[in-house]
C-alpha positions as CSV (number, residue, x, y, z in Angstrom):
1,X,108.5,141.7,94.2
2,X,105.0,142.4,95.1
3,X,104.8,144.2,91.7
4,X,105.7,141.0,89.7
5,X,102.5,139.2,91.6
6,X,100.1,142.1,90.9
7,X,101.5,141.7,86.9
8,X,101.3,138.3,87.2
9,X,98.0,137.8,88.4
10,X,96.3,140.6,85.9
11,X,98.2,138.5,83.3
12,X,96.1,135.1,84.5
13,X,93.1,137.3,84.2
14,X,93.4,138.7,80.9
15,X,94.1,135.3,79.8
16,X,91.0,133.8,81.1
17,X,89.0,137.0,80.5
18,X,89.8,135.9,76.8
19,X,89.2,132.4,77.0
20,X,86.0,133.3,78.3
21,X,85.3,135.9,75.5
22,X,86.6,133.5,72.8
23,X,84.0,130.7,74.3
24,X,80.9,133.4,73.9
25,X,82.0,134.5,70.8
26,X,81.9,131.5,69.1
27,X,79.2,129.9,71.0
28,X,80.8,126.8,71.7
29,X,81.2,124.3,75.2
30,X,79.1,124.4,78.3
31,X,79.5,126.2,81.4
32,X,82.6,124.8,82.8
33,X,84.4,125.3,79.3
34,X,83.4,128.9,79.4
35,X,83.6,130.0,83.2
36,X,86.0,126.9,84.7
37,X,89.1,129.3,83.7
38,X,88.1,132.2,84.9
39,X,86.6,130.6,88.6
40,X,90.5,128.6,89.3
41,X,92.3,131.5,88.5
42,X,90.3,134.2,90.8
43,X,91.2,131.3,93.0
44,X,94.8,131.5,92.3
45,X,94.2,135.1,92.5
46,X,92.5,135.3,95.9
47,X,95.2,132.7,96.9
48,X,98.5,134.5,96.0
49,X,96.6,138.3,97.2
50,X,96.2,136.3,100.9
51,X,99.7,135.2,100.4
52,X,101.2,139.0,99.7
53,X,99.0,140.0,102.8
54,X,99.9,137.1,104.8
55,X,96.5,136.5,106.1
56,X,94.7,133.6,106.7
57,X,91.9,132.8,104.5
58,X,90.0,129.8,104.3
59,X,91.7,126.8,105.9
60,X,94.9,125.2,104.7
61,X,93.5,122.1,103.4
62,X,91.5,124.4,100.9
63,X,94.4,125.9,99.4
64,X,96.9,122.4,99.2
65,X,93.6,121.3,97.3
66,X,93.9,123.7,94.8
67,X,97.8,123.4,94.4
68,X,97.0,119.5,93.7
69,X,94.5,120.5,91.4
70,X,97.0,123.1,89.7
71,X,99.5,120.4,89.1
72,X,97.1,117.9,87.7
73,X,96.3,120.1,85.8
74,X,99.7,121.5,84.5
75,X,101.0,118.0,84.5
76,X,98.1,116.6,82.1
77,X,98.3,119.7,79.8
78,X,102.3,118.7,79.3
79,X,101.5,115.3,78.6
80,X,98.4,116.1,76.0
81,X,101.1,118.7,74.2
82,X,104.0,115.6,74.2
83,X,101.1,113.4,72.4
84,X,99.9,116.2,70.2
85,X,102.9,117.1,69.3
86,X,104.3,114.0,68.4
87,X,101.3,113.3,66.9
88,X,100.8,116.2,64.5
89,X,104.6,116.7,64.1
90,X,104.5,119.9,66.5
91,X,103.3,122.1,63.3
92,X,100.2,123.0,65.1
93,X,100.1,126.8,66.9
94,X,97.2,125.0,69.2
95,X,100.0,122.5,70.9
96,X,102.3,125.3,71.4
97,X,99.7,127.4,73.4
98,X,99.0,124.5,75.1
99,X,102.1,124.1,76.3
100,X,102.2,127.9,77.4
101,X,99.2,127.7,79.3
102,X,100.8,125.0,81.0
103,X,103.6,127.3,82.0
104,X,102.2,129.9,82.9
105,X,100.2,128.4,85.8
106,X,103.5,126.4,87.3
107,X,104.8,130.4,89.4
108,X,100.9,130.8,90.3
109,X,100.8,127.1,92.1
110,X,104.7,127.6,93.5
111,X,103.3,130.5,95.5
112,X,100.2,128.9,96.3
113,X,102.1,125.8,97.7
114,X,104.5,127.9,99.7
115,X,101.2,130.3,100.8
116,X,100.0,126.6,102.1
117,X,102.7,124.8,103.6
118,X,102.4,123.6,107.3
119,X,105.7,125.6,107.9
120,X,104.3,129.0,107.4
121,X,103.5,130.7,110.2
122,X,100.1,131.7,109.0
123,X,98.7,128.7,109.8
124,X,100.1,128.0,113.5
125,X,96.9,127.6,116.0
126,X,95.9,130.7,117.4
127,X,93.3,131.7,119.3
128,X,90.9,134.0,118.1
């Protein structure tokens, strides 16, 4: 299983490696369109690595942050690709990768939601 994670995660990388190579390329959107992909998924990343280890890192709050943030963010890409798609009679390649992206993030935030659950034993009090 562990070797699913490590394919997964180089999977969100090379995905926003290329986002972030497409953005340079063509010269276009600030600096959150061009590094805001490749900063939340290290996150996701980091997150799911401390998960595999089970060690603690940062505090728990962090990480259900960043799973709410993950779901906004999943659940507002499915809604734009419903409207685009309706809209533009789902013809267009651009709502379709939408919609992927979309999908490919919902495994990522299920382990980081498990990884930060108040049942895990990771995050019991202990003295240090």
């Amino acid at each position: 299983m562990r070797l699913v994670w490590i394919s997964y995660c180089a999977l969100l990388l090379a995905l926003a490696l290329a986002r972030l190579i497409e953005r340079i390329w063509i010269d276009s959107g600030g600096f959150f369109s061009r590094y805001l992909p490749l900063i939340l998924t290290l996150v996701i990343v980091i997150g799911i690595y401390a998960s595999l280890k089970q060690r603690r890192l940062f505090v728990r709050g962090f990480w259900l942050s960043v799973v709410a943030t993950v779901a906004l963010i999943i659940v507002s890409a499915s809604l734009l690709f419903i409207y685009l798609g309706v809209t533009s009679h789902w013809g267009a390649m651009g709502v379709w990768l939408l919609l992927l992206s979309a999908l490919v993030l919902i495994p990522g935030a299920w382990r980081l939601r498990i990884y930060s659950a108040k049942s895990n034993p990771i995050w019991a009090n202990r003295q240090r």
